[in-house]
N, C-alpha and C positions, 0 to 999 in steps of 0.2 A: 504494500500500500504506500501511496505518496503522503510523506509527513511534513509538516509544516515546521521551519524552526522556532517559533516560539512555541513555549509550553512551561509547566509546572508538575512537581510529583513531590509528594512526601512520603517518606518512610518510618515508620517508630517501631522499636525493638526494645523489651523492656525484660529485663531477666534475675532476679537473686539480688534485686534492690539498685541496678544500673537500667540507666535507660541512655539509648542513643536515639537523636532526632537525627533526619539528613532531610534539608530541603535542594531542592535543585530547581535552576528556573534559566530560561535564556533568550535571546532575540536574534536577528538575522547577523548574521556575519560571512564574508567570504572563506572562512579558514574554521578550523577548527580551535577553538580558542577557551578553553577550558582554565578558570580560578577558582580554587580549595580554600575556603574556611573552615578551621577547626580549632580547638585545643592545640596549646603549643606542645603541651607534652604527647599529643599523637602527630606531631609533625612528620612524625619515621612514618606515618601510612600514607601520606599525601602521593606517593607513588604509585601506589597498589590501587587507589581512591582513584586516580588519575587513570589508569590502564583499563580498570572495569568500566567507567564511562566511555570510554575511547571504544572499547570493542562493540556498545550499543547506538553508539551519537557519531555522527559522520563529523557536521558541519552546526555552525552557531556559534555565539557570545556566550557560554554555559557557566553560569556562577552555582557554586553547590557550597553550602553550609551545613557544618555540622557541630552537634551540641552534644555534649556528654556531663550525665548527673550521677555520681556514684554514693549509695549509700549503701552500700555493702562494704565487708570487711576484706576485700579483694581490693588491689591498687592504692590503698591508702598508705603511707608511712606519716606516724606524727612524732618528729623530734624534739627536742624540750634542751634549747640553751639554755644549758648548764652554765658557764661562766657566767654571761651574763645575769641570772637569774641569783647568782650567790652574790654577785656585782650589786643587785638589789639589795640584796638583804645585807651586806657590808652596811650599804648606804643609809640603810632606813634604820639599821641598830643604833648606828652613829647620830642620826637625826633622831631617835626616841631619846638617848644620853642625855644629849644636850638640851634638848627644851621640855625632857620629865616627859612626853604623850608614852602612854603606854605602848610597850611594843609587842604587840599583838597580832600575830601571820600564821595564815596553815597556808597548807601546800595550793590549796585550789584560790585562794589570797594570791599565792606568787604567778601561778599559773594564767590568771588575767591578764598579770603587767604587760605592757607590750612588749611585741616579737620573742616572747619567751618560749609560746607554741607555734610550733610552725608545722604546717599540712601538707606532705609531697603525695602527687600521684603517681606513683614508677609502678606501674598493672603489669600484669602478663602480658607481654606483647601480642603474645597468639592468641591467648584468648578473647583480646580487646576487638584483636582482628578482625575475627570469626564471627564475633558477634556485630561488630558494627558493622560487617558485607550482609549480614541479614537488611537490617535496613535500608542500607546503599540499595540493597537488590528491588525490595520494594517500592525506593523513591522513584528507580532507576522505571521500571514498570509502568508506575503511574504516569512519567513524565513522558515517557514514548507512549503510552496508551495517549494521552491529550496531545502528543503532535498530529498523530496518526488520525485524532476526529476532527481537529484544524486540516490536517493536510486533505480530508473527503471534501469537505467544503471547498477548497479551493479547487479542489480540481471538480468539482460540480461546478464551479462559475469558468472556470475554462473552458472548459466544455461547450458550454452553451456560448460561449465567445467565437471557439472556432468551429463551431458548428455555422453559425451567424455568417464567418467571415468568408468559410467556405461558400453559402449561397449569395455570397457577393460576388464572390469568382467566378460562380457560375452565370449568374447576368453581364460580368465584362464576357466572359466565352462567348456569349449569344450575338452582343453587339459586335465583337471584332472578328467574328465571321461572315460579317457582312459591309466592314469598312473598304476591303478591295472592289467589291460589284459596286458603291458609293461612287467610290472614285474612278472608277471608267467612266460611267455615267457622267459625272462633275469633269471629269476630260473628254470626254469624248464634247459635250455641251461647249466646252471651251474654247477647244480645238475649231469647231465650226464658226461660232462667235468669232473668231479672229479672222477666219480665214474666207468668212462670208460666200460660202457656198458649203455644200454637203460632201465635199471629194475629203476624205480623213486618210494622210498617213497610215496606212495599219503598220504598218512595218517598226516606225517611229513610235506609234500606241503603244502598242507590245513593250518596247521597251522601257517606258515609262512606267507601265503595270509593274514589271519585274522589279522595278528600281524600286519605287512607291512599296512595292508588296514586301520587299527584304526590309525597306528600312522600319514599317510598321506591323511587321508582322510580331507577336506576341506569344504565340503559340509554343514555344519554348520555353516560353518563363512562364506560363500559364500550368503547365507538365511538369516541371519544376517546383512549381507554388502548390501543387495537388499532391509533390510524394510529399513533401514536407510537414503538410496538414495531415497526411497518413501518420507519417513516422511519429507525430506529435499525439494523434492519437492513440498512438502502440503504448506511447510511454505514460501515458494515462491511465493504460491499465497497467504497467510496472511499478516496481518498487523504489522508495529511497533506497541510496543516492543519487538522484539523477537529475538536480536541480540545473547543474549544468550543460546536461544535454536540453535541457531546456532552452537556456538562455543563447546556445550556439543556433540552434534550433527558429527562436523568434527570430534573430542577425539575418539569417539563409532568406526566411519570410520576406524582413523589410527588404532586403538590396532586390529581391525578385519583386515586388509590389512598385517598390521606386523605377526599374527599369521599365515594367509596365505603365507606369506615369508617365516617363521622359517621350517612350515611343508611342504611344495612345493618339492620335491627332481625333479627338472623340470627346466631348463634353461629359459624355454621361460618364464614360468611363475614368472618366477623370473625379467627376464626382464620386463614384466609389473606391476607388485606388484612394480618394483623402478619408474618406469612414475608414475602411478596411486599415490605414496607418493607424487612426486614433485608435481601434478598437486590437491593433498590435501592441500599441503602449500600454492599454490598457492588459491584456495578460503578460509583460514585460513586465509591467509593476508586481501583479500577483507572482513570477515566477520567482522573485526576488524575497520571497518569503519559503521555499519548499528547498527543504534539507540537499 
């Protein structure tokens, strides 16, 4: 299915008093451009973080945040300065001495003062791991399931784009199969007008035709302009990544649509050669959002 690059997934994985969030969220980009927020002391995973997205996300701007609450007895270390903490009590015996306040401390008194406790997270790395790819995996899920119903929709308005532009095509085909018979008639009218009797060149005629026929004939870039709208619609029903066969894909459209404009000596066709451009930008815009 064709996915859209913006989208959103959350993941929560909650276990023996940790829980891990991962949000992920992202917008159009030419590249694949992936940024990790997390905890400094999971910094060591931001790799592993990075490759598991990578193997499901082609293309985008993709910022992923993650949070980690531990109140389990796993990953915690609490150290208790020591020097400092006897550095206290030096000081506060010395200040009871001197101005008489009673001197009066238990352990959980000293354990207050500042920086006395201090709370390191050093977890299992493996098993920090293991559990945070649970959630990655269901953020990772969610965030492709919502490209994936952006990217329907998009490709249901293309569709009906080049469906549209296709039966524009086919009314220039109708008109510029009938621009050579025009223009004999408009020459052959002209030739006499000048020449003020009904004796015509044929020999000279003929040649004109051919001239006139090569320089506005269109029919090449019309067969041109119909596989492209094929091809386009194959890839409509494929998979991301294929935003960029897309975008080479609309380029092929315009310059065939433009050549058709330049050689056209036809009003009407002219008129639709300028819909059939805007209605080109207009899925050139949209293709500019699909992974």
């Amino acid at each position: 299915m064709i996915r859209s690059m913006t989208g959103f997934g959350r993941g929560i994985y909650e276990i023996d008093g940790r829980t891990y969030t991962v949000e992920i969220k992202s917008v159009n980009h030419k590249y694949n451009d992936i940024n990790v927020r997390l905890p400094r002391f999971l910094n060591i995973l931001e790799d592993d973080v990075r490759k598991q997205i990578q193997n499901s996300i082609s293309r985008g701007k993709i910022d992923v945040f993650i949070g980690f609450e531990n109140y389990s007895d796993k990953g915690i270390n609490i150290k208790i300065n020591k020097p400092l903490a006897k550095e206290y009590l030096q000081e506060l015996k010395s200040l009871s001495e001197e101005t008489g306040v009673p001197y009066e401390l238990s352990i959980i008194d000293v354990s207050k003062l500042p920086d006395i406790l201090k709370m390191e997270e050093n977890g299992d790395e493996e098993l920090i791991s293991s559990e945070l790819k649970i959630a990655l995996t269901e953020a990772i899920n969610n965030f492709v399931g919502m490209r994936v119903k952006e990217g329907e929709k998009l490709a249901e308005d293309m569709k009906k784009r080049i469906d549209w532009i296709e039966t524009k095509i086919d009314e220039i085909s109708k008109y510029s199969s009938t621009l050579v018979e025009e223009y004999i008639e408009k020459l052959q009218a002209r030739v006499k007008e000048l020449m003020q009797n009904d004796v015509v060149d044929e020999t000279r005629l003929a040649q004109e035709i051919v001239i006139y026929s090569d320089k506005c004939s269109i029919e090449e870039e019309l067969t041109r302009l119909k596989s492209h709208i094929n091809q386009f619609n194959d890839l409509l029903k494929g998979s991301s990544p294929i935003g960029k066969k897309f975008d080479f894909l609309v380029q092929e459209m315009n310059r065939e649509v433009n050549t058709i404009g330049s050689k056209a000596n036809c009003l009407e066709i002219t008129n639709r050669v300028i819909d059939i451009k805007t209605e080109i930008e207009n899925v050139r815009e949209q293709i500019q959002n699909i992974e």
